[in-house]
Residue, then its C-alpha position, 0 to 999 in steps of 0.5 A: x860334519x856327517x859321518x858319511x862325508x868321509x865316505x863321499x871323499x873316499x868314494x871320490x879319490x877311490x877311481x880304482x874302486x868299483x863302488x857298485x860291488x865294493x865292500x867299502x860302505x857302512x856296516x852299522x849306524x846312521x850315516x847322517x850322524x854328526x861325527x864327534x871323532x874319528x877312530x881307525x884300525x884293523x879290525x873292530x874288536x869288542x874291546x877297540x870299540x869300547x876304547x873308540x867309545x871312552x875316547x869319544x870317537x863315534x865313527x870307527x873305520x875298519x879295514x877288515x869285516x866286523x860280523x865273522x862271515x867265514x862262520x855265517x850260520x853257525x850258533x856263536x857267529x850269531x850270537x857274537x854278531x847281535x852282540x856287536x850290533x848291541x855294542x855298537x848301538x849301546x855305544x852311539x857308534x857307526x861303523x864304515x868300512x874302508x878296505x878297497x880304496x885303501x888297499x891301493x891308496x898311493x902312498x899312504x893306503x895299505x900296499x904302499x906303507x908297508x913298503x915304506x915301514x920296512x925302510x927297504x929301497x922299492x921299485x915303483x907300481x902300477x895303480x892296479x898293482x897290489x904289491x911292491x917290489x923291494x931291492x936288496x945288497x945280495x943278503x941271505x934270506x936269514x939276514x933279510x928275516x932277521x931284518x924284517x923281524x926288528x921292524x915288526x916288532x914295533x907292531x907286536x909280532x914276534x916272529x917271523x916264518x921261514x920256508x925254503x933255503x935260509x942260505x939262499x942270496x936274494x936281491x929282489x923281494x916281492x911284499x904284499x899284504x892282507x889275503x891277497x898275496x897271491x904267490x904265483x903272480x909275485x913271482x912274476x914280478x922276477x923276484x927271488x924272494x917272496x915276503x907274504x901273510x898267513x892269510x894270502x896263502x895255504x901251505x898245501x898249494x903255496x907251500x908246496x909251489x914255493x918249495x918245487x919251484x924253490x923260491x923261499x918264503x916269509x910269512x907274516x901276520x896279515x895284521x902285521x903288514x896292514x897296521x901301517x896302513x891305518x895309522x897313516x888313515x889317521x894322519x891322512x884324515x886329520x889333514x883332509x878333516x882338520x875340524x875333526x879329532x881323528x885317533x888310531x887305535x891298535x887290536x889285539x893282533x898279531x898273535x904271539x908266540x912260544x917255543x922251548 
């Protein structure tokens, strides 16, 4: 199997994609490459290629970008960018990413297992919906936190951030994930709780807007609520491609952290 007939597939259950501005395509190597393993994460580190590499997984699928384009221009994005390039050659490895088909995906893409990982009753979406609503028994929204928390740290974030009233009673919560939870529209969902990621907001104009109008808000890594989605990529690739071995890979995301 080539490397890019699992782009094909995508191309082909992706009807929401608009695949003549998509970001979802190959970011370095031979599409034409005859696929030895699959290998699905994050985001690709150094360090997740040269695992990819050891475990003979010769096609990486990432959900995020791989060359620091916030930093294009700069010195160190230059060099570390020729760097990659250099890895991933050293390595025989071709890179895809795969990002607009698996942000919606229904049930095994990004929005929907983040919903399912959190164990939590949800209301159903639109195909053209990026978030999901979760139902909850009337909590506190230091209860809901505290519940959240448990489950994230099985993907290795430690904490979760807090902004608003901890006391506040909620039944119905607004989850979205990567840089795309755009607070005003997840209000709109007649939520009295939104649970977001570091990268979908600011806190001069999220921040500001969640305490006026006093809608609480938790926040976590974006990593955190989009690492599901990949490691259902694996399975759901190991069925579509049953000839293939297909591994997920973790990174080193989220951060950690420390108080005294």
């Amino acid at each position: 199997m080539k490397a890019k007939e699992v782009m094909d597939h995508f191309r082909k259950v992706g009807t929401w994609v608009n695949w003549d501005k998509t970001c979802d395509q190959f970011l370095h190597g031979n599409p034409d490459e005859e696929v030895k393993g699959i290998a699905t994460a994050w985001i690709p580190t150094n360090t997740s290629l040269k695992q990819a590499s050891d475990k003979k997984l010769n096609l990486f699928i990432t959900h995020e970008p791989a060359f620091y384009h916030g930093y294009e221009g700069t010195v160190t994005a230059t060099q570390l960018t020729s760097k990659k390039k250099s890895l991933l050659d050293e390595l025989g490895i071709t890179l895809m990413r795969c990002h607009d088909t698996w942000d919606r995906m229904p049930e095994v893409g990004i929005v929907d297992t983040w919903a399912t990982f959190l164990g939590l009753e949800i209301e159903s979406r639109s195909l053209e919906s990026f978030y999901r609503v979760c139902l909850l028994e009337n909590i506190s929204v230091k209860e809901t936190a505290r519940y959240i928390l448990e489950k994230v740290r099985l993907l290795g974030q430690d904490v979760i951030l807090i902004l608003g009233d901890k006391k506040r009673r909620v039944r119905r919560m607004a989850i979205g994930t990567g840089a795309i939870t755009h607070l005003p529209s997840m209000y709109e969902l007649n939520v009295d709780l939104i649970l977001a990621t570091d990268d979908g907001i600011n806190f001069w104009d999220g921040g500001l807007w969640a305490l006026d109008l006093g809608i609480p808000l938790l926040i976590v890594n974006h990593a955190t609520a989009e690492k599901p989605g990949m490691q259902a990529m694996a399975g759901y690739l190991r069925k579509k491609f049953p000839e293939v071995r297909v591994e997920y890979l973790d990174v080193e995301f989220p951060y950690s952290t420390l108080y005294e």
